[in-house]
C-alpha positions in Angstrom: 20.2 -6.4 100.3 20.4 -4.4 97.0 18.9 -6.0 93.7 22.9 -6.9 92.6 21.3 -7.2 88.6 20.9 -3.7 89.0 23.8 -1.9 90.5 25.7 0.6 89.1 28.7 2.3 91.0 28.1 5.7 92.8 31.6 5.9 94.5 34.9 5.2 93.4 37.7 5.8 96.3 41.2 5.4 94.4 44.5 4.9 96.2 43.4 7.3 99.3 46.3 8.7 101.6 46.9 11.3 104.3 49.0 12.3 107.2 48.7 15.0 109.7 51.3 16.9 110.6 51.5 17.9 114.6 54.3 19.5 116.3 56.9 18.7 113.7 55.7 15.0 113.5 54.2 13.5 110.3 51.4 10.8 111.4 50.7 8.3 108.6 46.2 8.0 109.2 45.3 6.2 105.9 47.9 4.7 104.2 46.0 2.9 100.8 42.2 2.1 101.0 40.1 1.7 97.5 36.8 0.8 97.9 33.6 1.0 94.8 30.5 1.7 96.5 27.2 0.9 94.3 24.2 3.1 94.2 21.7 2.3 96.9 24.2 0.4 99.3 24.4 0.7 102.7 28.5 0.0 103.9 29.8 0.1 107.2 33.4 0.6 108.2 34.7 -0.9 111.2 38.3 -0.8 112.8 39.5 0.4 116.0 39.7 3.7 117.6 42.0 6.5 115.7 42.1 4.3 112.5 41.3 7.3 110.3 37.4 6.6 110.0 36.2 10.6 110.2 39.1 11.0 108.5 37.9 8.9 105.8 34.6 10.2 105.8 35.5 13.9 105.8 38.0 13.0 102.5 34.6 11.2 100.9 32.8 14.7 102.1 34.7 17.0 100.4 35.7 18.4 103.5 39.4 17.5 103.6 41.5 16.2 100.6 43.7 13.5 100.5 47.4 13.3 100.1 47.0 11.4 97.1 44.4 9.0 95.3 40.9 10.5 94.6 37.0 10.2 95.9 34.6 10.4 92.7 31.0 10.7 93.3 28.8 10.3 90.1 31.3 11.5 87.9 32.7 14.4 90.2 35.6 14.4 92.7 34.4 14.6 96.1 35.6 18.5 96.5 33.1 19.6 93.8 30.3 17.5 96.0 30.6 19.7 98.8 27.0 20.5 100.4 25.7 18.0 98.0 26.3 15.0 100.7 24.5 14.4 103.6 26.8 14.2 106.4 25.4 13.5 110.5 27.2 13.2 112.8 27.6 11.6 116.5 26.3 15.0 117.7 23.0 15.9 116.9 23.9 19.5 116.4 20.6 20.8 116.4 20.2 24.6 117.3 18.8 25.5 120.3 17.1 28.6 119.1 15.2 26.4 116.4 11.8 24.2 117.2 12.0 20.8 115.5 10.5 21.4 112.2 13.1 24.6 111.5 16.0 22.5 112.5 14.5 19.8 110.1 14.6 21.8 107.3 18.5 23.2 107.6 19.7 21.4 104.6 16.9 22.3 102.6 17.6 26.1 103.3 21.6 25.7 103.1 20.8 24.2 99.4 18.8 27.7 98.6 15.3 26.7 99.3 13.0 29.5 101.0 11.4 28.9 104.5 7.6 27.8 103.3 8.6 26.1 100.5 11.3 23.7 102.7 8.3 23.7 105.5 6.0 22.0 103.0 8.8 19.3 101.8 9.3 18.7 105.1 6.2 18.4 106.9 4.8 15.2 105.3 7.8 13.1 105.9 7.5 14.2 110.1 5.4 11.0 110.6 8.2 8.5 108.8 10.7 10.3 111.3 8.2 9.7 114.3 8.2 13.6 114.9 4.7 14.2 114.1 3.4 16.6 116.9 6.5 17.4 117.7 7.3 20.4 115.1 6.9 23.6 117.5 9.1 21.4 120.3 12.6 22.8 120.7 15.4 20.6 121.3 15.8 20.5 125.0 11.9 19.6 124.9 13.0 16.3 123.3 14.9 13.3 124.2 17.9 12.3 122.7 16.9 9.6 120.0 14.1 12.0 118.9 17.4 14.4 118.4 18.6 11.9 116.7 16.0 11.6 114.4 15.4 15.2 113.5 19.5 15.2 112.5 18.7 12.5 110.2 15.7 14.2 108.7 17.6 17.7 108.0 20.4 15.3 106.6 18.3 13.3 103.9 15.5 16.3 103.1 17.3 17.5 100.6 17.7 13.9 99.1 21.5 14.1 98.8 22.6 10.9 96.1 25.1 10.1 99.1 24.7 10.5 103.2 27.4 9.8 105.3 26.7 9.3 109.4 29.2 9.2 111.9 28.7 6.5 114.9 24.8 8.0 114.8 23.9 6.7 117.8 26.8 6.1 119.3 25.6 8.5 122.6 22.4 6.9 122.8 21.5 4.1 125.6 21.1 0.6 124.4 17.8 0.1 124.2 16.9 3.7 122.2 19.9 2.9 120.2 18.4 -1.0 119.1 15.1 1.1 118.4 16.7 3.3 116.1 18.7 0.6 114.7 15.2 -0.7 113.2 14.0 2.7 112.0 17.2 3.7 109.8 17.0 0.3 108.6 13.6 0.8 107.7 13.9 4.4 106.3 17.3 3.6 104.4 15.1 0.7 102.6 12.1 3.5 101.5 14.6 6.5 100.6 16.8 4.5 98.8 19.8 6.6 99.3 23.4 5.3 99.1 24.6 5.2 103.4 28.3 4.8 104.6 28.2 4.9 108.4 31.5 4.5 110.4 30.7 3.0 114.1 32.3 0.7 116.8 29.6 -1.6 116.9 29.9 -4.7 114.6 26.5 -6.1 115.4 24.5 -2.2 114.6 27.4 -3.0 110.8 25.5 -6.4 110.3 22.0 -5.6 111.2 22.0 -2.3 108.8 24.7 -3.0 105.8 25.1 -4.6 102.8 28.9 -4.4 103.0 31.1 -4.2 106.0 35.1 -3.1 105.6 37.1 -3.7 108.2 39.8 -1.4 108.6 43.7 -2.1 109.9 45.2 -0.2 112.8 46.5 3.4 111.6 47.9 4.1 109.3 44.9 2.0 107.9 44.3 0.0 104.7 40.8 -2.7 104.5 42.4 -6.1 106.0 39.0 -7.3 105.2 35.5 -6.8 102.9 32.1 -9.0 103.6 28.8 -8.8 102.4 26.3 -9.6 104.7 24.7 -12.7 103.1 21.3 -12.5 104.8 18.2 -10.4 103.6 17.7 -6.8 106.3 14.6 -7.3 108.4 13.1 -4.3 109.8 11.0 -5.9 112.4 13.3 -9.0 113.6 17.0 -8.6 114.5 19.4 -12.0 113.2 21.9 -11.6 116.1 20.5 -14.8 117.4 21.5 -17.5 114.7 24.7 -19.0 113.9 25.7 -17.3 110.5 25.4 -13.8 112.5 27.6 -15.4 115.7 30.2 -16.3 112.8 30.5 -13.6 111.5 30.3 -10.8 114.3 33.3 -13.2 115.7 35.2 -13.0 112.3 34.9 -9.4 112.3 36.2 -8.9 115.6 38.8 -11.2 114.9 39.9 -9.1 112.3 39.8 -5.9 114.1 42.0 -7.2 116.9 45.0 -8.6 115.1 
């Protein structure tokens, strides 16, 4: 849990609103969400399928823009942040014709650094990721939560203020996906970055966040805000006492009315 004498807001999302358009019908996706994210937090959001969470995520991005209402990122709107936030998704998307370390350091290059100098940035941090050993391997060479954790490493190289990840494990089995659940909970804690992930699973919300928003059926607005009241442990999981029962239940409570 962040040190709350210390926090200082990062993101401000304002009044946020969109619709698609598709075949000559208007669909209503996010119809009023404001949310202040401080620096350093990790916030889930939670809500039911097609509530407008990638949606969300690509407005806080910069990839999309909203209707109306703003995303401001340490001063900036969202639009002007664009490159400037990590963003992983569900996919890995790591390229095949690339070993580990070169996919590693994509970010790096995209941000204008050249080849050696994003090698030696990179290189020291394969241990953290688990990859050590592992840099000439290409991706089919590799299983899918080592993927996983090569994505994440060419998403917080750089050392965006801001990474976003989209249901990260969400194609993993269930025991690579509770080992991974430890290690970003770990390696949030030393990079100190600011993380909004979206995902299905309320238990991975509680064992990683600080905040979890629970968002309504589309078009969606937050029909409810916690923060988790117990400290992150990266070596014990809390989904076996009776605060954590509570509040998964009240969570998914809220999500099905």
């Amino acid at each position: 849990m962040i040190d709350i004498l210390h926090v200082k807001p990062i993101i401000s999302i304002q009044h946020i609103k969109k619709a698609f358009s598709v075949k000559n019908h208007r669909f209503e996706v996010i119809k009023n969400i404001n949310v202040t994210i401080n620096q350093g937090e990790f916030v889930s959001f939670v809500g039911p399928s097609g509530c407008g969470k990638t949606t969300l995520l690509n407005i806080i991005a910069g990839l999309e823009s909203p209707d109306s209402g703003s995303v401001i990122i340490s001063t900036k709107p969202s639009t002007e942040m664009l490159g400037k936030v990590g963003y992983m998704h569900q996919k890995d998307g790591l390229l095949p014709w690339r070993n580990v370390l070169d996919n590693a350091i994509l970010g790096l290059e995209i941000n204008g650094f050249k080849r050696p100098e994003a090698h030696a940035l990179v290189r020291p941090l394969l241990k953290q990721f688990g990859l050590e050993g592992f840099e000439e391997a290409m991706p089919w060479e590799i299983s899918g939560g080592m993927r996983q954790r090569v994505a994440l490493l060419r998403t917080v190289s750089y050392k965006p203020e801001v990474v976003l990840l989209d249901e990260p494990f969400g194609a993993l089995d269930a025991l690579t996906r509770e080992d991974l659940q430890f290690w970003l909970l770990q390696i949030s804690q030393e990079l100190n970055q600011t993380v909004i992930m979206i995902t299905h699973d309320i238990e991975e919300a509680l064992i990683l966040s600080d905040q979890v928003f629970v968002l309504s059926h589309r078009p969606s607005f937050i029909i409810k805000n916690i923060t988790v009241p117990f400290k992150k442990n990266k070596n014990e999981r809390n989904t076996t006492n009776i605060e954590f029962a509570n509040l998964k239940a009240e969570l998914s409570h809220a999500i099905r009315q």
